[in-house]
PLY file of the C-alpha trace (Angstrom):
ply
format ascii 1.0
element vertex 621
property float x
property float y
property float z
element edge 620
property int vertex1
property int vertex2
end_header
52.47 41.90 -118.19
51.74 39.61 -121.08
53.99 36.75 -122.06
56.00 38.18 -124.97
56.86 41.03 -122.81
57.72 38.95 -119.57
60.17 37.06 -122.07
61.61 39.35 -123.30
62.12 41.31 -120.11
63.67 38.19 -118.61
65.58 37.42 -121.49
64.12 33.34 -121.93
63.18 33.95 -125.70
64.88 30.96 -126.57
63.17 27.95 -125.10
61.53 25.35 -127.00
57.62 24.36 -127.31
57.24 22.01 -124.57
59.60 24.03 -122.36
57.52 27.06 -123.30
54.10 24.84 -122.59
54.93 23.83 -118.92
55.92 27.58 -117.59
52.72 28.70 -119.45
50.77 26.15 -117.28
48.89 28.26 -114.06
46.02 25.91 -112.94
44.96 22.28 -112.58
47.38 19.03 -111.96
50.63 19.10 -114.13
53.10 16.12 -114.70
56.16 17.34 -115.90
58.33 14.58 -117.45
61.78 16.02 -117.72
64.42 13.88 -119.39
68.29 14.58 -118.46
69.60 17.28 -119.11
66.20 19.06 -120.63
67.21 22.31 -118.81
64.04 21.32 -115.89
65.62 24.19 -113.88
65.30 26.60 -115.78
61.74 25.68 -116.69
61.13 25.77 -113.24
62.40 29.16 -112.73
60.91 30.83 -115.49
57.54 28.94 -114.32
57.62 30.42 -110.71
58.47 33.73 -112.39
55.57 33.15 -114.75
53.38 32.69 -111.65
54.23 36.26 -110.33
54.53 38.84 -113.32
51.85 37.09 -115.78
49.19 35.36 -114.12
49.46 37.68 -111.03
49.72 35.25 -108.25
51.07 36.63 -105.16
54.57 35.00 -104.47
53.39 34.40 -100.86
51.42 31.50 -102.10
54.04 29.86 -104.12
55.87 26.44 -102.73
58.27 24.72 -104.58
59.90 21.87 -103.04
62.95 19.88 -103.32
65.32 17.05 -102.03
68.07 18.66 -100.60
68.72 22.13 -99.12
71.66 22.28 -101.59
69.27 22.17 -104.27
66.76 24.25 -102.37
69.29 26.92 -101.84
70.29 26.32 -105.81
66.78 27.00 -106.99
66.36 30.26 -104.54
69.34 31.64 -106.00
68.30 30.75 -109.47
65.74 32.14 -109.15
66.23 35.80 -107.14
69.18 35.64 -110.31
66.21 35.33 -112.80
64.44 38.63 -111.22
67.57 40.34 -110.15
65.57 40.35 -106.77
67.63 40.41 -103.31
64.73 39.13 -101.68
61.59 36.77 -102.55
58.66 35.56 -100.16
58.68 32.66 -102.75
59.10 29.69 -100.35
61.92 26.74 -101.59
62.65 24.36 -99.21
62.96 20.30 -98.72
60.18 18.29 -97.62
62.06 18.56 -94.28
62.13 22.05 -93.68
58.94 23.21 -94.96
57.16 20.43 -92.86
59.18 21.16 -89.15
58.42 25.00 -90.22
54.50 24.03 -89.85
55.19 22.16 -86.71
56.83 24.51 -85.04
53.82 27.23 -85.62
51.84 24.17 -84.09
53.78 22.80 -81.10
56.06 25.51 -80.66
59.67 22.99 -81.35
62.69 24.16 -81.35
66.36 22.97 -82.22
66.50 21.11 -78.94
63.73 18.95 -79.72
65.90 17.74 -83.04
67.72 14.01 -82.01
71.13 14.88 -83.93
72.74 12.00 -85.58
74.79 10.93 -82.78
71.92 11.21 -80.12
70.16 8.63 -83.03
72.41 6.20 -83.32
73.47 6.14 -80.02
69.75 5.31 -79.51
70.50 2.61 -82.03
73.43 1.24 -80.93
72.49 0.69 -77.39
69.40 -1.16 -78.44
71.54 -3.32 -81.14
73.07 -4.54 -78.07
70.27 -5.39 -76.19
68.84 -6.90 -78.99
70.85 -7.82 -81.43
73.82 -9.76 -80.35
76.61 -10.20 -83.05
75.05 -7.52 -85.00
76.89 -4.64 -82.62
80.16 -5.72 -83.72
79.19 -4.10 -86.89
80.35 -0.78 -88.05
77.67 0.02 -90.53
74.69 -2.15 -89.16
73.26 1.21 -87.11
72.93 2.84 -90.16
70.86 -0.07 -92.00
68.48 -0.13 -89.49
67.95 3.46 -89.36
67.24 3.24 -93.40
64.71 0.60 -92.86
63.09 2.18 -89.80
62.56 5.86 -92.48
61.47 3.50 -95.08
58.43 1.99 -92.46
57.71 5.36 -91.54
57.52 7.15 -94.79
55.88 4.41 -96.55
52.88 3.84 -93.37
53.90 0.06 -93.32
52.12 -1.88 -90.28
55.32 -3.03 -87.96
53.87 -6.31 -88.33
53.80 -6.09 -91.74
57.87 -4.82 -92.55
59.67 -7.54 -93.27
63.65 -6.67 -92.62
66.19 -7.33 -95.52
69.32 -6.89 -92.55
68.45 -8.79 -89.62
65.68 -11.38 -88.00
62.14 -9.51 -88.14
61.69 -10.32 -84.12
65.04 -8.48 -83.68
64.38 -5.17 -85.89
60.58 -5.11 -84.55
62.45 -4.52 -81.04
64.89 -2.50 -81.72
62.30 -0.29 -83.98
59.55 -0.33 -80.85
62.57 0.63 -78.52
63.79 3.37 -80.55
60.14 5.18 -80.94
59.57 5.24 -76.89
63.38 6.52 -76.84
62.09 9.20 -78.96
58.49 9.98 -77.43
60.62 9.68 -74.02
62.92 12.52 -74.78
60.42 14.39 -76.96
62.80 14.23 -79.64
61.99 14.28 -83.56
64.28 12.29 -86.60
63.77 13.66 -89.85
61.07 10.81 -90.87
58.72 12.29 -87.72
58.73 15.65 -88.95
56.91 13.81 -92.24
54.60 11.62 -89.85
53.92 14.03 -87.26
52.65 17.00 -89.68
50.17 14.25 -91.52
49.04 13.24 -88.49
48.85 17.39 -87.31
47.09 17.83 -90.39
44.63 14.84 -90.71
43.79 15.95 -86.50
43.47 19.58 -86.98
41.25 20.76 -90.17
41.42 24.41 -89.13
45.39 24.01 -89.32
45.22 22.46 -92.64
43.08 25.28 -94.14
45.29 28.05 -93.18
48.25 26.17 -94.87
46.33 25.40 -97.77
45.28 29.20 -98.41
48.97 30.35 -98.28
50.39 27.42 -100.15
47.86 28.04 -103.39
50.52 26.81 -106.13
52.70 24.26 -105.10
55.62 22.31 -107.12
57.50 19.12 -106.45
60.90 18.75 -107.42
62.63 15.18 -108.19
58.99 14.05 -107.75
60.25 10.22 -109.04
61.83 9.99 -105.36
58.92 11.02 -103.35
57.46 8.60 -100.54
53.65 7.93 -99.69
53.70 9.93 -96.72
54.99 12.96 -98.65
53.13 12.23 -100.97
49.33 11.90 -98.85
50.62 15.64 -97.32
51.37 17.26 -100.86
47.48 15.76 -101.99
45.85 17.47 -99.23
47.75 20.93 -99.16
47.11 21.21 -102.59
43.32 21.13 -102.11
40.75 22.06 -102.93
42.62 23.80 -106.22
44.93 20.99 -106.68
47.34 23.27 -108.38
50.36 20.65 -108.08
52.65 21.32 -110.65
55.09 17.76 -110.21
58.63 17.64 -111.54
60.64 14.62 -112.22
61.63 11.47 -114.36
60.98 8.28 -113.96
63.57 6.87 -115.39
65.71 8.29 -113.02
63.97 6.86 -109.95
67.20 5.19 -108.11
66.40 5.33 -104.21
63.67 2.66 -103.86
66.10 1.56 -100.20
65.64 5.11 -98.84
61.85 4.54 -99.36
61.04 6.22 -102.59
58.09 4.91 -104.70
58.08 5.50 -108.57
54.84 3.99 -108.66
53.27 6.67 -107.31
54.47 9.09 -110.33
53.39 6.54 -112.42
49.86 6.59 -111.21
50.01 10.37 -110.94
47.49 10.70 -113.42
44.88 8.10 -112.29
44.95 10.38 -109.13
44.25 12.96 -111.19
42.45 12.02 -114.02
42.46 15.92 -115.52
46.05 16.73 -115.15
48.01 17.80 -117.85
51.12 16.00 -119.03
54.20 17.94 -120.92
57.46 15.75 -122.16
60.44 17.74 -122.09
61.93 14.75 -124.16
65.56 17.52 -125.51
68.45 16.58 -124.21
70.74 19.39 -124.44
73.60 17.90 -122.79
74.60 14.17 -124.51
75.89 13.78 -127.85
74.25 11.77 -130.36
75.97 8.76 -129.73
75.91 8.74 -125.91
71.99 9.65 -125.73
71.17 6.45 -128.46
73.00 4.11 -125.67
71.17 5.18 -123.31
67.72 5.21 -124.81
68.57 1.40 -125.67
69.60 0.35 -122.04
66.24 2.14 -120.60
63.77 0.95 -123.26
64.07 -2.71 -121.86
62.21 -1.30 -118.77
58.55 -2.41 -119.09
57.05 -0.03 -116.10
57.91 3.23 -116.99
56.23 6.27 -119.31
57.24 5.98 -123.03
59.41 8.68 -124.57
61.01 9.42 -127.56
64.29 11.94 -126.76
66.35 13.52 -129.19
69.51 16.31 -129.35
70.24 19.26 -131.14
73.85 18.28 -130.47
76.29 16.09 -132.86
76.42 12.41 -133.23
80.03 12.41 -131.60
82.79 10.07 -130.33
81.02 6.23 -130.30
80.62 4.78 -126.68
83.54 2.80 -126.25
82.84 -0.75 -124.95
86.54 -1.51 -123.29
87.24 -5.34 -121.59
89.99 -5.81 -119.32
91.38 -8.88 -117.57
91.30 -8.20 -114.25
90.36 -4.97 -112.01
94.01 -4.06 -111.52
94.68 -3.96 -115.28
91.43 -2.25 -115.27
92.14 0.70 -112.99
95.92 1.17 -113.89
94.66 1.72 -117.83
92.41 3.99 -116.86
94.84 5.99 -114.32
97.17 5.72 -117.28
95.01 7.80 -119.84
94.55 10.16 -116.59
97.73 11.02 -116.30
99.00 10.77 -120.03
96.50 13.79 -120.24
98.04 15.29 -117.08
101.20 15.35 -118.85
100.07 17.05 -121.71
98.89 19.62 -119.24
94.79 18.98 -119.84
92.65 19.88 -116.44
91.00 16.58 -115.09
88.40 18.46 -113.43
85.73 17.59 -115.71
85.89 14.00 -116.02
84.81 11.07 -113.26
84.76 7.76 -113.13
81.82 5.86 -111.71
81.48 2.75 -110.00
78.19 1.02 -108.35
79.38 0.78 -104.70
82.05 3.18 -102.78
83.97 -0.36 -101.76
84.99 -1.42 -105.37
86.73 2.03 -105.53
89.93 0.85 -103.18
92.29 -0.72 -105.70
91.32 2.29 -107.97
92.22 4.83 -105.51
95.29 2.96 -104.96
96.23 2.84 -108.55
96.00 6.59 -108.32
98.17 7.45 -105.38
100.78 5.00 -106.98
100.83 7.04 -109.92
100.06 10.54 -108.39
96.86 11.24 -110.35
95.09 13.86 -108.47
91.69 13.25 -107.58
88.15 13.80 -105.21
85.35 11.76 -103.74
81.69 12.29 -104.10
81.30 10.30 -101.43
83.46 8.80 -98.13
85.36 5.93 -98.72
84.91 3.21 -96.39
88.05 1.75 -95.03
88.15 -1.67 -94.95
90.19 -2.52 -92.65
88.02 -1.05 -90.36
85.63 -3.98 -91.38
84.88 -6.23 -88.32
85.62 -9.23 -90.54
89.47 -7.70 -90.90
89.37 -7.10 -86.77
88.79 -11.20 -86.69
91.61 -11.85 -88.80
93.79 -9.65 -86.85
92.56 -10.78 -83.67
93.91 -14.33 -84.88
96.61 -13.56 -86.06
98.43 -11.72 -83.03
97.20 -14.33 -80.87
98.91 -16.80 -82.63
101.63 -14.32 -82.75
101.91 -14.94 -79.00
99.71 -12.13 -78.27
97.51 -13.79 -75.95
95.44 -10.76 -75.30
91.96 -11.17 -73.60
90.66 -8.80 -76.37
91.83 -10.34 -79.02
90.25 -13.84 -77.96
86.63 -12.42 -77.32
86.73 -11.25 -80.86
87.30 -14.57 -82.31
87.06 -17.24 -79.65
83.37 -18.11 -81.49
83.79 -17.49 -84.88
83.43 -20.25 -85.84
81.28 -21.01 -82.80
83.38 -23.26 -80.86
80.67 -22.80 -77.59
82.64 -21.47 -75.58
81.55 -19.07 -72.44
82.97 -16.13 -71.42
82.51 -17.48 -68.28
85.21 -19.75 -68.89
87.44 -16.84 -69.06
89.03 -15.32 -66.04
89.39 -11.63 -65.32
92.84 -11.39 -66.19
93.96 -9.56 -69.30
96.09 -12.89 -70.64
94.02 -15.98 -71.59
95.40 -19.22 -70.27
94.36 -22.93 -72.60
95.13 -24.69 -69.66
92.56 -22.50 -67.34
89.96 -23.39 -70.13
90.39 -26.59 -70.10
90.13 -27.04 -66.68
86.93 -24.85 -66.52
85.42 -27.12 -69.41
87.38 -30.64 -67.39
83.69 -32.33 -67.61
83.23 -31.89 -70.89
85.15 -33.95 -73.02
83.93 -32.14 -76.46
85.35 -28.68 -75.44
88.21 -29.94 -74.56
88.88 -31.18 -77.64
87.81 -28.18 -79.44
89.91 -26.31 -76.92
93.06 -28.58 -78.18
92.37 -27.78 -82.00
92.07 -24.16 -81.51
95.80 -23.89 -80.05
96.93 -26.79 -83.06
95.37 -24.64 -85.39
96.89 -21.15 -83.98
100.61 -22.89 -83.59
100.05 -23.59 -87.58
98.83 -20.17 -88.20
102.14 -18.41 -86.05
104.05 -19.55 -89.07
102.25 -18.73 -92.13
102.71 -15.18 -93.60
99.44 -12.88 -93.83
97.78 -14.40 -97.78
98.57 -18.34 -96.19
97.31 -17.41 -92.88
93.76 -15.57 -94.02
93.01 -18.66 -96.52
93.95 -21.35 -93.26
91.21 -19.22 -91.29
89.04 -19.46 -94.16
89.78 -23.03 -95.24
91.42 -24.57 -92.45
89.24 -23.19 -89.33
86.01 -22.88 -90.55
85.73 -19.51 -90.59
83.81 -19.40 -93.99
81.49 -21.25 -93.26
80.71 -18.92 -90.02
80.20 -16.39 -92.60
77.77 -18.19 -94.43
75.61 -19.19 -91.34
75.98 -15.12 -90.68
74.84 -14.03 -93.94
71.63 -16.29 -93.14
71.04 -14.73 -89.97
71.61 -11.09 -90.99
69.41 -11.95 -94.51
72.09 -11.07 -96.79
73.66 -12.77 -99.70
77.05 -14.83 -98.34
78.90 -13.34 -101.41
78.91 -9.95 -99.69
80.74 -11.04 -96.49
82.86 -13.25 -98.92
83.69 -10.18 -101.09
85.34 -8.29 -98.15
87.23 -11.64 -97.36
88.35 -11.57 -101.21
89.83 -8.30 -100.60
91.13 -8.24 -97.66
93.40 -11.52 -99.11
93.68 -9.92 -101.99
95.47 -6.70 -99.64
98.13 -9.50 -98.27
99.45 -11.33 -101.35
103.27 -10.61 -101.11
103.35 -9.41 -97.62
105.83 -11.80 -95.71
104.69 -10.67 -91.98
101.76 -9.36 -89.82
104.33 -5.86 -89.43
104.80 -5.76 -93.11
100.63 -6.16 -93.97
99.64 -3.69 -91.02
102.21 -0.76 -91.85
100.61 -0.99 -95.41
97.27 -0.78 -93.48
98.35 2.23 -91.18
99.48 3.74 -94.38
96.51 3.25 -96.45
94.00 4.35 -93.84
96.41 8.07 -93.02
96.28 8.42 -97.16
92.25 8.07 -97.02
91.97 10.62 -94.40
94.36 12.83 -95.76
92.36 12.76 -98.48
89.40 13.36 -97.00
90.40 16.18 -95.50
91.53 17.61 -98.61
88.40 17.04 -100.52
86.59 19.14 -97.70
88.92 22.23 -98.78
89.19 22.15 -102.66
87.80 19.72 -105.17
91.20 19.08 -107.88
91.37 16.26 -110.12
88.92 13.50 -111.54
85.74 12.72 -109.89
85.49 9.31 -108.24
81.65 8.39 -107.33
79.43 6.20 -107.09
76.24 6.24 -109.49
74.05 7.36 -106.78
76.10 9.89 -106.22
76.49 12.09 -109.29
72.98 12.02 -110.37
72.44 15.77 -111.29
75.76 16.28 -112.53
77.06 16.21 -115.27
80.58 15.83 -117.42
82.82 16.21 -120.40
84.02 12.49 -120.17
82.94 9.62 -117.91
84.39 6.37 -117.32
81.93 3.64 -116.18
83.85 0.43 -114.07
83.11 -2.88 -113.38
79.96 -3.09 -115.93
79.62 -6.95 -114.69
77.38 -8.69 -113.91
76.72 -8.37 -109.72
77.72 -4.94 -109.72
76.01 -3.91 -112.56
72.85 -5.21 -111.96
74.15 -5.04 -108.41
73.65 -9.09 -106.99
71.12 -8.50 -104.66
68.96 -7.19 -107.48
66.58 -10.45 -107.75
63.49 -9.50 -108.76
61.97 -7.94 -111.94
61.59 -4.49 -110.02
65.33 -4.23 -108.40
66.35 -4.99 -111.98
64.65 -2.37 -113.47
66.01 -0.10 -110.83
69.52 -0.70 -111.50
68.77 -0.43 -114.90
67.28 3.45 -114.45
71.07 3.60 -112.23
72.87 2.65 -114.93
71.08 5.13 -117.04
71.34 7.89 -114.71
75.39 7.22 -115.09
75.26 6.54 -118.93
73.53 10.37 -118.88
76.13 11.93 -117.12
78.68 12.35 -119.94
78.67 14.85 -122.89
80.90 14.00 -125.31
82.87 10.86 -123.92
81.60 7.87 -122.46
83.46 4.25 -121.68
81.97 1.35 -119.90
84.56 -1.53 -118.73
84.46 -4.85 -117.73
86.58 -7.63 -116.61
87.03 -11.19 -117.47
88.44 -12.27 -114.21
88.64 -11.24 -110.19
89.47 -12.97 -107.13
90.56 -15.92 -109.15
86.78 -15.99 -110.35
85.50 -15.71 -113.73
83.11 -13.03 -114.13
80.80 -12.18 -116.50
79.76 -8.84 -118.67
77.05 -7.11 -117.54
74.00 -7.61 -119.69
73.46 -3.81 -119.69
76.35 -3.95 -122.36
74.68 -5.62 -124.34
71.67 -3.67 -124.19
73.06 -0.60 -125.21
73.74 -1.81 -128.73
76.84 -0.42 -129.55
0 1
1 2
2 3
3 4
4 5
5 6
6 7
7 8
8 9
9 10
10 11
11 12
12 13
13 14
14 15
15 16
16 17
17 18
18 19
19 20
20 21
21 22
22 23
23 24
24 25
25 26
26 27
27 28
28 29
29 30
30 31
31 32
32 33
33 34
34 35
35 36
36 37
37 38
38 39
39 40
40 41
41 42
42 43
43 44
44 45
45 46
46 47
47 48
48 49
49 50
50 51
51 52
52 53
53 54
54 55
55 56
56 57
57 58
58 59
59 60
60 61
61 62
62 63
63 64
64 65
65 66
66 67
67 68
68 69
69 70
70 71
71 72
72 73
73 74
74 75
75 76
76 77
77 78
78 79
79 80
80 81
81 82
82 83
83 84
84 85
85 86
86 87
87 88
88 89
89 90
90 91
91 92
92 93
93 94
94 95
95 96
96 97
97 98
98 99
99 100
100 101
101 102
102 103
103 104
104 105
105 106
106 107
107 108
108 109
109 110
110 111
111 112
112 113
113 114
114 115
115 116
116 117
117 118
118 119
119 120
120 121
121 122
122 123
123 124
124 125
125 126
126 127
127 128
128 129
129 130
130 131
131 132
132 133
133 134
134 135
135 136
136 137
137 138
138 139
139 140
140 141
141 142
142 143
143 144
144 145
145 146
146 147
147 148
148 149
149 150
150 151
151 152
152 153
153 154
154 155
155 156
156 157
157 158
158 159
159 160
160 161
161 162
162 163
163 164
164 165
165 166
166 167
167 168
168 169
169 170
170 171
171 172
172 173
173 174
174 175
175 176
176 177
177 178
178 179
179 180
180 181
181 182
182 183
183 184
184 185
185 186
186 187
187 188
188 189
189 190
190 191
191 192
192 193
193 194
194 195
195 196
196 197
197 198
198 199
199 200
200 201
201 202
202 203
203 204
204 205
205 206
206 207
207 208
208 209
209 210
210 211
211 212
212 213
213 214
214 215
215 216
216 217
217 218
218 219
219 220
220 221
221 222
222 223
223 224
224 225
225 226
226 227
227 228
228 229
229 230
230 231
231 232
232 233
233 234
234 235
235 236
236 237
237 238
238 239
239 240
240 241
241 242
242 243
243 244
244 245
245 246
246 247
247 248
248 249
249 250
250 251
251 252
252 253
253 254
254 255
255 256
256 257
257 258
258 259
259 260
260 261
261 262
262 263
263 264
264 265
265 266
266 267
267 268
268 269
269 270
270 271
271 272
272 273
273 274
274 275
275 276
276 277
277 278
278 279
279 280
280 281
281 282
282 283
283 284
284 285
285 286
286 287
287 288
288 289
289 290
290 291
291 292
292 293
293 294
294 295
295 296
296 297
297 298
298 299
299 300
300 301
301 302
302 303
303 304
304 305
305 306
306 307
307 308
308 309
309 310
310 311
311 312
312 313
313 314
314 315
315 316
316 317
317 318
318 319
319 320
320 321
321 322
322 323
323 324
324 325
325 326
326 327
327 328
328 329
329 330
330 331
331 332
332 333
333 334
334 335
335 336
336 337
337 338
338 339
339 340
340 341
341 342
342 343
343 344
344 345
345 346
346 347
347 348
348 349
349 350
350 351
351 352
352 353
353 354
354 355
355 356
356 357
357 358
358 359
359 360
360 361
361 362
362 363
363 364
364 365
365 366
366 367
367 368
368 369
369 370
370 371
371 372
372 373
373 374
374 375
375 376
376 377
377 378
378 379
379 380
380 381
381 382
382 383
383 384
384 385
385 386
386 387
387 388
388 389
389 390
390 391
391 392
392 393
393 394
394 395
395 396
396 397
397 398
398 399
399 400
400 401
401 402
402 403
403 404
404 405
405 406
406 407
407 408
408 409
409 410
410 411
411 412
412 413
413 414
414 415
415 416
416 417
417 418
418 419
419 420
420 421
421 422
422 423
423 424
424 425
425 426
426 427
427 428
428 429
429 430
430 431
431 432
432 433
433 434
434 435
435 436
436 437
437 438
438 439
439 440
440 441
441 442
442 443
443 444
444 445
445 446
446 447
447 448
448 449
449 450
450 451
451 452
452 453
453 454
454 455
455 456
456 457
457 458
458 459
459 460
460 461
461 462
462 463
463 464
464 465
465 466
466 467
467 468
468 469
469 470
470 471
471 472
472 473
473 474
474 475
475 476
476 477
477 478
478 479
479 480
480 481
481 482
482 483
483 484
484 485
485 486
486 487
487 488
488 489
489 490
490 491
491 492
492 493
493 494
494 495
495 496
496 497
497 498
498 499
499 500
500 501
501 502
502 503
503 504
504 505
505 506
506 507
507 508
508 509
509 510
510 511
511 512
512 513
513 514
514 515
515 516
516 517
517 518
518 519
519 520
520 521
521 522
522 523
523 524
524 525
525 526
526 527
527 528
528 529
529 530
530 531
531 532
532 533
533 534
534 535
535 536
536 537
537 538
538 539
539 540
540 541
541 542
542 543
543 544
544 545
545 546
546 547
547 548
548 549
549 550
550 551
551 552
552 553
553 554
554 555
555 556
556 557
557 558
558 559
559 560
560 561
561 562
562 563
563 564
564 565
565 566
566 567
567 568
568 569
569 570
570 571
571 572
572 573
573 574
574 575
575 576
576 577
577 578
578 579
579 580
580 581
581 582
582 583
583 584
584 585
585 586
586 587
587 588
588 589
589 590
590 591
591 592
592 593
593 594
594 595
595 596
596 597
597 598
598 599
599 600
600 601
601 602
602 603
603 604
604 605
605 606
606 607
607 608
608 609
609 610
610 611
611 612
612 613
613 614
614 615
615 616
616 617
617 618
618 619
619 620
């Protein structure tokens, strides 16, 4: 089958020259830079299909690889769509699956030998414990320590070498050393040693690699901006000795450096391979006029990335709307305003989101619409937080002032501020007793006295309602400055324990009682899970996300929050490197609208002054 014929058969007469040049391309080393919304997919399709009916390669020996199995499965069903096949030996899968497929031909695995999430961070938890003192009380450090173990393994980083951004490097060493025997103990594999353990299968065992690298003859990489090194070293060597790598992706979307991924190495791509070919699909088929020239602005201040000069067939459209607001509140109760003004008028919401850079600034927006009964979804889980272990302290204070004088409640804040004191001091029984302290402590003059100021402090805080009471534990009781000294020790900026403080006093202001402020907590937290539950079932109403999480997606209008400085480049964003990455971020989320597009800011929150993001300014409009 020639080409003309195969197009026409397949009905793809329409795409453009560069789209046309990269399915046309068989042999050799290929870096595909695809912009958004350049219609990559379909490109990719047509390519594989290509492969088969024109250039007669046996579908066997085609690979194509991807992120996610979502977008594995996607690309599968694209494609059997494309040939009006049932059925294709045309292998799609993630890095993941294709990799544990090879192992298990080797070693013979099965499920069992998979650690599920909760065997993992049981693993995790347990050795926080033994390890990491304080850090157990928190919720989400288990999962930060998992990303940063991934990011050592997929990235072939000494041990002695990693230096940890969320806790001492003595501390995550252990806990890292103690979690590999845990492994190689139970003979259990994580997701990052299916990676490691086929290099390693593959650098031991030549005869292995050969028979993978005769079956896998043509192999492309999807999202190929997001790879790691160690995916990266196992893709080099199964595509030899042809090197037919056909590589997919865009480096100005590259927006997962913490999970490990290294744009550099697409950026080098052709040094590796000094005779690959390079094709720019540089149409964007899916911004207006308008939306696309913002966005070109904002990325064209990053220095380290391929140069490219993108245009649209489509019209100039609505201008980006640059929109300041006071505060947050007035902020999200505009927005949820225009929601349900067009609600009213009976429009669907369906295809519109609003983005934000973290899941926690989304609270007071999802408050604003339950209060006004705009109907909506998640991308992501909202944390609750007041299931933060900083909220549990101020609890924990408060009900023992309250008269409370639970055991429980005591441990959790008896050293926070460190006030020395030993759990030793504290008898078995369920009620603490000041004057059984004191007499434990009767040599020491200094706890004593600390002893004395604790119970002056807690008789002041029994009569303070919840805003007066959280700023006297701040203020008055040294509990800020605990945080602080925290921050230090976990290596994280102050202003992000600080934050949650913010809003958690920010939760209280006209409360009057403990009762009153934890009824609106039990009723916030049922609302989020009700939610949740609901999104799991049918996805109504407007989109709430976070950048991260609507990359490959796409809609008719998009609302961009909080375009401030620290959020947008996020504050721990330093460097010339992290600022480039939240500048692709930004991008990514300026791309994700068609026709409408509004970025916000606000003047003031948490009594602060805060300033608009520079990224505004960038964009030029």
């Amino acid at each position: 089958m020639d080409y003309h014929t195969f197009c026409q058969k397949f009905n793809i007469c329409g795409l453009n020259e560069q789209q046309e040049a990269a399915v046309r391309r068989v042999n050799g080393a290929t870096l595909l830079l695809a912009v958004p919304g350049s219609g990559k997919t379909t490109v990719i399709v047509a390519r594989t299909g290509y492969l088969m009916y024109v250039a007669g390669v046996k579908p066997e020996n085609i690979l194509t690889i991807t992120y996610t199995r979502a977008a594995a499965k996607e690309m599968k069903e694209r494609f059997l769509s494309f040939t009006g096949q049932q059925y294709t030996p045309v292998t799609f899968g993630t890095f993941h699956g294709v990799f544990y497929g090879i192992l298990k031909q080797a070693y013979g695995f099965t499920a069992a030998n998979i650690l599920s999430d909760e065997e993992k961070f049981g693993i995790l938890r347990e050795l926080t414990l033994n390890y990491g003192g304080d850090l157990a009380e928190e919720g989400d450090f288990p999962e930060e320590i998992a990303r940063e173990i991934s990011v050592v393994k997929g990235n072939k980083i000494a041990l002695e070498h990693y230096y940890s951004s969320c806790c001492p490097d003595e501390v995550f060493r252990q806990i890292y050393q103690g979690y590999r025997e845990a492994c190689q103990s139970r003979r259990k594999l994580d997701f990052d040693d299916m990676i490691l353990y086929c290099y390693e299968l593959f650098v031991q065992r030549k005869d292995i690699l050969e028979a993978w690298q005769k079956k896998f003859q043509y192999i492309l990489v999807d999202e190929f901006q997001d790879i790691n090194q160690l995916q990266y070293d196992i893709v080099r060597m199964l595509a030899k000795p042809q090197n037919n790598l056909f590589i997919v992706g865009d480096d100005d979307q590259s927006i997962y450096h913490f999970r490990g991924a290294r744009p550099e190495i697409m950026l080098n791509f052709t040094r590796d391979y000094p005779d690959a070919e390079t094709v720019t699909l540089d149409v964007n088929y899916r911004c207006s006029g308008q939306i696309l020239s913002a966005a070109m602005h904002v990325i064209g201040e990053n220095k380290k990335r391929f140069s490219k000069k993108l245009s649209t067939p489509n019209q100039v459209g609505k201008a980006v709307q640059i929109r300041e607001f006071q505060n947050p509140r007035e902020e999200y109760l505009a927005v949820v305003s225009e929601l349900r003004e067009r609600m009213e008028n009976g429009e669907r919401l369906e295809d519109t989101a609003i983005l934000l850079r973290t899941n926690q600034e989304a609270e007071g927006l999802v408050g604003a619409l339950m209060e006004r009964q705009v109907p909506f979804n998640m991308k992501e889980k909202l944390p609750n937080l007041f299931q933060h272990w900083i909220c549990r302290n101020l609890l924990a204070y408060m009900h023992f002032a309250a008269g409370e004088k639970n055991r429980k409640y005591f441990l959790e804040f008896m050293n926070r501020p460190n006030r020395y004191i030993s759990r030793d001091a504290l008898s078995l029984s369920s009620v603490v007793s000041f004057e059984e302290l004191k007499e434990f402590y009767k040599d020491k003059d200094w706890m004593c006295d600390r002893i004395t100021t604790l119970e002056t402090h807690l008789r002041v805080l029994k009569s303070l309602a919840p805003y007066a009471a959280i700023n006297f534990i701040r203020k008055g009781m040294g509990y800020e400055e605990y945080l602080r000294e925290y921050a230090e020790y976990r290596k994280i900026k102050p202003e992000e324990l600080s934050e949650i403080l913010d809003r958690l006093t920010e939760s209280t202001k006209g409360m009057n009682s403990l009762e009153e402020w934890e009824s609106y907590i039990e009723e916030y937290t049922e609302k989020l899970e009700e939610q949740a539950r609901k999104a799991e079932q049918e996805r109504e109403g407007v989109l709430i996300s976070t950048l991260h999480g609507v990359k490959g997606l796409e809609y008719e209008q998009v609302y961009i929050l909080n375009v401030n400085e620290g959020s947008m480049p996020y504050r721990k964003a330093v460097l010339d490197p992290a600022i480039e990455e939240e500048r692709r971020l930004f991008y990514v989320g300026m791309t994700r609208a068609r026709k409408q597009l509004a970025l916000c800011y606000v003047r003031q929150q948490y009594e602060k002054k805060r300033e608009p993001s520079r990224f505004l300014k960038e964009a030029g409009v």
